[in-house]
C-alpha positions in Angstrom: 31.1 6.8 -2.9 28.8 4.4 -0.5 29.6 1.9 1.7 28.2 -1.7 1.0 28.7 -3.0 3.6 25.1 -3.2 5.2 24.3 -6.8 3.7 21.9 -7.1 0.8 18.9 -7.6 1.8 16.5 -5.6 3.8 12.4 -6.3 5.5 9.7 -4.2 4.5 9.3 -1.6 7.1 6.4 -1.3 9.2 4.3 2.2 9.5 2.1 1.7 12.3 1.7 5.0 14.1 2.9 7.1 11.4 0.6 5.4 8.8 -3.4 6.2 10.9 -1.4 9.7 10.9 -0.8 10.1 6.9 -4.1 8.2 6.4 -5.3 11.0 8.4 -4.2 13.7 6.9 -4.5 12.9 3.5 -8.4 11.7 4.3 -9.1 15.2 5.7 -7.1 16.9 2.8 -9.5 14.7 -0.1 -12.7 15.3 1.4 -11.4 19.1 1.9 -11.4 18.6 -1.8 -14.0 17.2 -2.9 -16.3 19.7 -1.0 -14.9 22.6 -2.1 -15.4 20.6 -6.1 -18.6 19.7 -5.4 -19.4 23.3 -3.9 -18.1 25.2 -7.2 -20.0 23.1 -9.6 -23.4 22.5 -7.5 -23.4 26.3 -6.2 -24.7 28.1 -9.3 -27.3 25.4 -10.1 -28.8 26.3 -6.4 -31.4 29.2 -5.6 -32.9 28.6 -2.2 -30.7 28.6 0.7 -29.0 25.2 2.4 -29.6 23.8 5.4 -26.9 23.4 8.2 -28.3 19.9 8.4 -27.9 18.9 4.6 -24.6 20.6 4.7 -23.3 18.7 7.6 -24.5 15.3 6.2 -22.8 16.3 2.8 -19.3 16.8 4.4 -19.8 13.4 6.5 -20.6 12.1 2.9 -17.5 13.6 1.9 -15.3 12.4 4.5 -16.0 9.0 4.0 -15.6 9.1 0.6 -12.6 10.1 0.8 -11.2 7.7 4.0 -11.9 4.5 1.8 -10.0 6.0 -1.2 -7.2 6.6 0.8 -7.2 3.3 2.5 -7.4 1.5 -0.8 -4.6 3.4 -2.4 -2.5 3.4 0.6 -2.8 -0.1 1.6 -1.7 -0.9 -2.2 1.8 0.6 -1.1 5.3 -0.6 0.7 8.3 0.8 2.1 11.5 -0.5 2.5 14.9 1.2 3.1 17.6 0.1 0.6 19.9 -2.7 1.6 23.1 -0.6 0.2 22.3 2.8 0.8 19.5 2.9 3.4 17.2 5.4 1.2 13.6 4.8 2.3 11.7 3.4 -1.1 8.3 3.7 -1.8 6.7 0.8 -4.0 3.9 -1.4 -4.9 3.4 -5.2 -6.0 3.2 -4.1 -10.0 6.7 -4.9 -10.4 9.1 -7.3 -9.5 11.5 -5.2 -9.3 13.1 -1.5 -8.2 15.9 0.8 -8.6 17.3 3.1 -6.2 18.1 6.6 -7.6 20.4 7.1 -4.9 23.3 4.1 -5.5 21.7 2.9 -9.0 21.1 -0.6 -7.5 18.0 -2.8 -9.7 16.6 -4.4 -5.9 14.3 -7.4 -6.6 11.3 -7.4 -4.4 10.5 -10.6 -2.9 7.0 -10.3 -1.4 6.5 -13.4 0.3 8.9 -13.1 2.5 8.8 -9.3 2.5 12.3 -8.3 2.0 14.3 -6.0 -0.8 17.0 -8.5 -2.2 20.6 -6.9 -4.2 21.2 -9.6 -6.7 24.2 -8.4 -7.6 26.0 -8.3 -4.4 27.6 -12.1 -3.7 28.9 -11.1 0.3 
């Protein structure tokens, strides 16, 4: 069904342009967010228009918000392809441990030398 034959171990892969571009993304997506939450609950509370200036302060507010939530989650995650199959797997340090749901392998994660181990495989 695969082939095994790509050794079994593999190094954490590295995200470096890709990663500012997801951090990104995702930062402009939250703070999207949290406006348009903020918005919904504060609008009916307000009677007397908003300034441009207090609203432009308030999205800053909200954008930086959400860039430091994003770093801290992101950073708490690592990728690594699989050493038998090559799928791309997402993980964090909670575990020991992962399994691959595309060859069923349990992959030990060594962190201090950064690399998914097969304990199974002997070659």
């Amino acid at each position: 069904m695969f082939e095994y034959s790509k050794g079994k171990e593999s190094a954490f892969s590295k995200e470096s342009g890709v990663k500012f571009l997801k951090i990104g993304v995702l930062t402009l997506l939250l703070s999207t967010y949290f406006f348009f939450l903020i918005w919904t609950a504060a609008s009916p509370l307000v009677f007397s228009p908003i300034k441009s200036n207090v609203l432009g302060i308030s999205v800053l507010v909200f954008i930086a918000v959400a860039f430091v939530a994003v770093v801290y989650i992101y950073s708490q995650y690592f990728v690594s392809v699989c050493p038998n199959c090559g799928k791309k797997l997402f993980f964090t340090n909670v575990r020991d441990y992962i399994r691959c749901f595309k060859c069923g392998r349990h992959l030990k994660i060594d962190f201090q030398n950064k690399k998914l181990i097969d304990p199974e495989r002997k070659d």
